[in-house]
N, C-alpha and C positions, 0 to 999 in steps of 0.2 A: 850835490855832495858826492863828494868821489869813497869815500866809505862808508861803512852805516856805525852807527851810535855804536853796536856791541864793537864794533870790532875796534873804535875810538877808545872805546872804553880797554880793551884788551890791551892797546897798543900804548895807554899811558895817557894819552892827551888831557885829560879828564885832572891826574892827579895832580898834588902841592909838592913840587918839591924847594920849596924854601922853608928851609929848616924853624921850626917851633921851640923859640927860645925868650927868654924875657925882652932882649935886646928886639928880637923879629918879630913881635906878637902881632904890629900891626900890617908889617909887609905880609906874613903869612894869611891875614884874615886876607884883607886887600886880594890878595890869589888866590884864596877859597873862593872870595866873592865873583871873582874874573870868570874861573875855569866854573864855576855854577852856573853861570849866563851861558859859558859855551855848549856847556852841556843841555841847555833849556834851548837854546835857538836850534843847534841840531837835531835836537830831539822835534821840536815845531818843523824842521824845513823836512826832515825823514818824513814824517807823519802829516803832512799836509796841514798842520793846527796852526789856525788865527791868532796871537797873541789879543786882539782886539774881540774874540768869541769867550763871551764867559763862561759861554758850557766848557768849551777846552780846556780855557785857564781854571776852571772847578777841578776838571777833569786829571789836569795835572799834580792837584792841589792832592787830590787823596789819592794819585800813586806815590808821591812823596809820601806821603805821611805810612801808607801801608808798606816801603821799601827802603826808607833812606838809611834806616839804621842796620842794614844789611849791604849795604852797599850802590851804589848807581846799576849796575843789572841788577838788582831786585827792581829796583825804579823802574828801570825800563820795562822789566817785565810785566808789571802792572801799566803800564803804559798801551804796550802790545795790547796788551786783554781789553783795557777798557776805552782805546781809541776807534775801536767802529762802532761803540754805544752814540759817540758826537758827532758823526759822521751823517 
């Protein structure tokens, strides 16, 4: 990975920009869904995490839940904290 997650995240890659309208509801989710994988594989390839390690995927499971409604670096940051506990 030629940058790290925060700075991905800094630089945009992460967001939607297809506009949230009646007409776009499902193209917009469809790119929620996309840029969420991207952000969950680079967050695994930074961090050395097994998608097939349940501890990780647990692991991920409650930094989501402790960060998402703050934004993806909240996520990450619980991410940082709780990826040498799986290690």
């Amino acid at each position: 990975m030629d940058t790290s997650v925060a700075q991905n995240i800094v630089n945009g890659k992460y967001k939607n920009n297809v506009p949230y309208t009646k007409d776009t509801r499902a193209a917009y989710g469809a790119e929620e869904g996309r840029l969420l994988k991207l952000f969950w594989d680079d967050v695994r390839e930074e961090f050395d995490l097994d998608p097939n390690n349940s501890k990780h995927e647990r692991m991920l499971s409650i930094a989501w839940d402790r960060g998402h409604s703050s934004g993806l670096h909240e996520v990450l940051y619980h991410v940082e904290e709780l990826a040498e506990l799986v290690k």
